[in-house]
ZARO-741071 format. One record per residue (C-alpha): residue number from 1; x, y, z. Coordinates in steps of 0.05 Angstrom, whole numbers, plus 5000, padded with zeros to 4 digits. Layout:
<recs>
+-----+------+------+------+
| num |   c1 |   c2 |   c3 |
+-----+------+------+------+
| NUM |    X |    Y |    Z |
...
+-----+------+------+------+
</recs>
This chain:
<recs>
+-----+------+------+------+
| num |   c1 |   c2 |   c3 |
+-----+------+------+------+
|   1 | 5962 | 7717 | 7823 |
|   2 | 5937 | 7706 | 7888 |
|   3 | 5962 | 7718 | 7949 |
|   4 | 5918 | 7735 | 8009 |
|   5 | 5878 | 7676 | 8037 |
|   6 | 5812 | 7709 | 8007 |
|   7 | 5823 | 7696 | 7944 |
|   8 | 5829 | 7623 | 7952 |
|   9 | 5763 | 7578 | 7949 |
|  10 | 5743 | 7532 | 8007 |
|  11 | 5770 | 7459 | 7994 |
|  12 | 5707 | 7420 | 8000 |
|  13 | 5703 | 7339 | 8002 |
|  14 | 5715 | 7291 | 7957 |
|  15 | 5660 | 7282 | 7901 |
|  16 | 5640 | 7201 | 7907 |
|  17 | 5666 | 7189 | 7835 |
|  18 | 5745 | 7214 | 7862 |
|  19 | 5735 | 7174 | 7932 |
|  20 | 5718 | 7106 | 7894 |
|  21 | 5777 | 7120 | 7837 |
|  22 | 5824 | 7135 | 7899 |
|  23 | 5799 | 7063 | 7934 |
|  24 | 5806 | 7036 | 7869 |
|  25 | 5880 | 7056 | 7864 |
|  26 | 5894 | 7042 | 7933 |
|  27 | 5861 | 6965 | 7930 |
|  28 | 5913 | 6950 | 7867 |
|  29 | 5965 | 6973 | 7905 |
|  30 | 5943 | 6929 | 7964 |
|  31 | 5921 | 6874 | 7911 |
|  32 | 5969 | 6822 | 7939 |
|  33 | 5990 | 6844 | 8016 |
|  34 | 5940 | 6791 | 8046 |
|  35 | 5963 | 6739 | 7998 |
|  36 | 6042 | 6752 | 8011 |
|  37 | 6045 | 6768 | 8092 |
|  38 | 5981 | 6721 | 8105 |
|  39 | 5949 | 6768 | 8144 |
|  40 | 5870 | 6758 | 8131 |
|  41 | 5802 | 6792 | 8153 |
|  42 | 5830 | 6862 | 8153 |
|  43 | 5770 | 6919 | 8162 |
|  44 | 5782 | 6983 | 8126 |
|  45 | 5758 | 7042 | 8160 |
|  46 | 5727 | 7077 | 8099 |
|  47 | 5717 | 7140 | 8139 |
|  48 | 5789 | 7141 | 8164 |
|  49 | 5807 | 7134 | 8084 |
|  50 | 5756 | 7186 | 8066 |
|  51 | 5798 | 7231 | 8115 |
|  52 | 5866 | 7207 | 8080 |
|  53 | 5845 | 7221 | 8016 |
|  54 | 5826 | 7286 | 8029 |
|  55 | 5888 | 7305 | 8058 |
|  56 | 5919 | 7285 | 8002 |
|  57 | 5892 | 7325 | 7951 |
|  58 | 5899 | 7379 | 7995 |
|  59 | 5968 | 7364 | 7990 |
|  60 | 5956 | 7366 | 7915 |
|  61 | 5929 | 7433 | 7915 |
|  62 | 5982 | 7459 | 7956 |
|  63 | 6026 | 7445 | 7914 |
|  64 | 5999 | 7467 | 7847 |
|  65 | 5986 | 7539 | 7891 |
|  66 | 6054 | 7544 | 7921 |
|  67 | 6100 | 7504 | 7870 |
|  68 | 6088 | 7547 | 7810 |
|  69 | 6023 | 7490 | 7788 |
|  70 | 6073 | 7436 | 7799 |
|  71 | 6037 | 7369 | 7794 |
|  72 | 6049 | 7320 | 7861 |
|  73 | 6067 | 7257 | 7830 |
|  74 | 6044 | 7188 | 7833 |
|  75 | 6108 | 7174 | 7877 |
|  76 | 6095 | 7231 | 7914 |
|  77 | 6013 | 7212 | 7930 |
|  78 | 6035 | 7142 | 7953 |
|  79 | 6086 | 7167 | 7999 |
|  80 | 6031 | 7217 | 8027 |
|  81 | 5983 | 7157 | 8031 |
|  82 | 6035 | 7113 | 8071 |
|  83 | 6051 | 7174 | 8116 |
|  84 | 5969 | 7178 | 8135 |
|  85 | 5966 | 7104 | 8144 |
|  86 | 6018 | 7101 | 8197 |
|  87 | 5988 | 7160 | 8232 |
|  88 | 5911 | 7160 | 8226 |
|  89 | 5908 | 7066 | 8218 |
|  90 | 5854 | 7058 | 8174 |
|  91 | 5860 | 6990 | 8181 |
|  92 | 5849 | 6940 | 8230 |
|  93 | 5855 | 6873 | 8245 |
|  94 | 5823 | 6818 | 8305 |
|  95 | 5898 | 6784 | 8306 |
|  96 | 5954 | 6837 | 8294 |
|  97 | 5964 | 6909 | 8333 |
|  98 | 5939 | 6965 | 8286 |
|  99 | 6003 | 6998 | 8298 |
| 100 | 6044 | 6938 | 8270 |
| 101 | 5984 | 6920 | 8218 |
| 102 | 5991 | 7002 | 8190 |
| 103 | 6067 | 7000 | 8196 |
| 104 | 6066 | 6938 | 8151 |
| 105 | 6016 | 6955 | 8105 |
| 106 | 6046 | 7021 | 8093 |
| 107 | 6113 | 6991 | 8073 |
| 108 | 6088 | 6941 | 8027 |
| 109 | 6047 | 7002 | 7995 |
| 110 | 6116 | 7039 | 8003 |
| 111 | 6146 | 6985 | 7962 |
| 112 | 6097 | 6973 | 7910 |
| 113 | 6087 | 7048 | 7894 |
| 114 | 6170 | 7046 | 7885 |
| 115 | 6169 | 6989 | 7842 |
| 116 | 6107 | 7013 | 7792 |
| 117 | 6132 | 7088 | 7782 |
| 118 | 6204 | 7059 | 7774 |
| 119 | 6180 | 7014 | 7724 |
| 120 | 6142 | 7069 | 7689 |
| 121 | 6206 | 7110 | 7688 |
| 122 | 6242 | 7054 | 7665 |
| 123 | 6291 | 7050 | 7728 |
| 124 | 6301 | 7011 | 7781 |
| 125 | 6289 | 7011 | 7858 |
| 126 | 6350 | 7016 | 7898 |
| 127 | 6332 | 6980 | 7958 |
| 128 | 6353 | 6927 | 8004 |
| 129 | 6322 | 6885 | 8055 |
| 130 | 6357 | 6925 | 8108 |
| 131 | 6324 | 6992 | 8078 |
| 132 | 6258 | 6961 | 8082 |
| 133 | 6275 | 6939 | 8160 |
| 134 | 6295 | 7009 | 8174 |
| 135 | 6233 | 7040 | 8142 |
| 136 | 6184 | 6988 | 8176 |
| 137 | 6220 | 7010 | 8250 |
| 138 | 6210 | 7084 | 8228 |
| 139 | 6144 | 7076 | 8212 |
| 140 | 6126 | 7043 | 8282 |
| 141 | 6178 | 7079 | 8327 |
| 142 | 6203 | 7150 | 8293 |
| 143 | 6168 | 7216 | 8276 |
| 144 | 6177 | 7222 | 8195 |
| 145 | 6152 | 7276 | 8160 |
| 146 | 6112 | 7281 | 8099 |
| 147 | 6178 | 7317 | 8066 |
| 148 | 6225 | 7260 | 8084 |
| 149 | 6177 | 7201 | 8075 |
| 150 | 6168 | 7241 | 7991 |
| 151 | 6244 | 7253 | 7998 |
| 152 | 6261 | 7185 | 8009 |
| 153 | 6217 | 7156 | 7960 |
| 154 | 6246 | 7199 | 7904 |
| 155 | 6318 | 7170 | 7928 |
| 156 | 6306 | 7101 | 7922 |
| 157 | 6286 | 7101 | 7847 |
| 158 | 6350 | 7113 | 7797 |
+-----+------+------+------+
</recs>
């Protein structure tokens, strides 16, 4: 096993084929957020994404090195990729404040990842409109971690 930084390779950027599969993923998730909060002409900063995706499988890596090869999760990626979103806005808008346009598209991700991996699990999402307020406000206003934002994913499905 390893243990001194040495040992471990440099992580080096996304390959093109894992970028597009992650934008793939990402636009199904988003499929519909236009369509149900009528917010239209929204530019996506495909660097900024680049950046989040990266991070992520970091994240991904970290884990398999320093939980025993435990896999992240689908739940766990999309609440990594809403924590990015609200900190780094990779997208933007002519009419809405990229803090509130972020905010809001990371909760609708937030919501959507929830519902898919609960149906996949064959549960359901425990939450209410008043969660969702709560999370929206945290998103603009609070400092949430990584940890809490995975945390509180895993809570709301049971």
């Amino acid at each position: 096993m390893a243990n001194k930084p040495e040992d471990f390779p440099i992580f080096t950027k996304l390959d093109g084929d894992m970028a597009r599969e992650l934008l793939i993923k990402l636009n199904l998730y988003l499929s519909d957020f236009s369509q149900s909060t009528g917010i239209r002409n929204i530019v996506i900063h495909e660097e900024t994404l680049l950046e989040i995706f990266d991070r992520i499988e970091k994240r991904r890596i970290y884990f398999h090195i320093f939980y025993n090869r435990c896999k992240m999760g689908e739940l766990n990626e999309g609440a990594l990729m809403c924590f990015w979103i609200i900190k780094l806005f990779p997208f933007t808008c002519s009419n809405v404040p990229p803090d509130i346009l972020n905010a809001k598209i990371a909760v609708f991700l937030f919501d959507k990842v929830l519902s898919l991996v609960a149906a996949k699990l064959n549960k359901q999402v425990n939450i209410t409109e008043q969660i969702v307020k709560d999370i929206y406000y945290s998103f603009r206003f609070r400092d949430i971690s990584k940890e809490s934002l995975m945390l509180l994913a895993g809570s709301l499905i049971q």
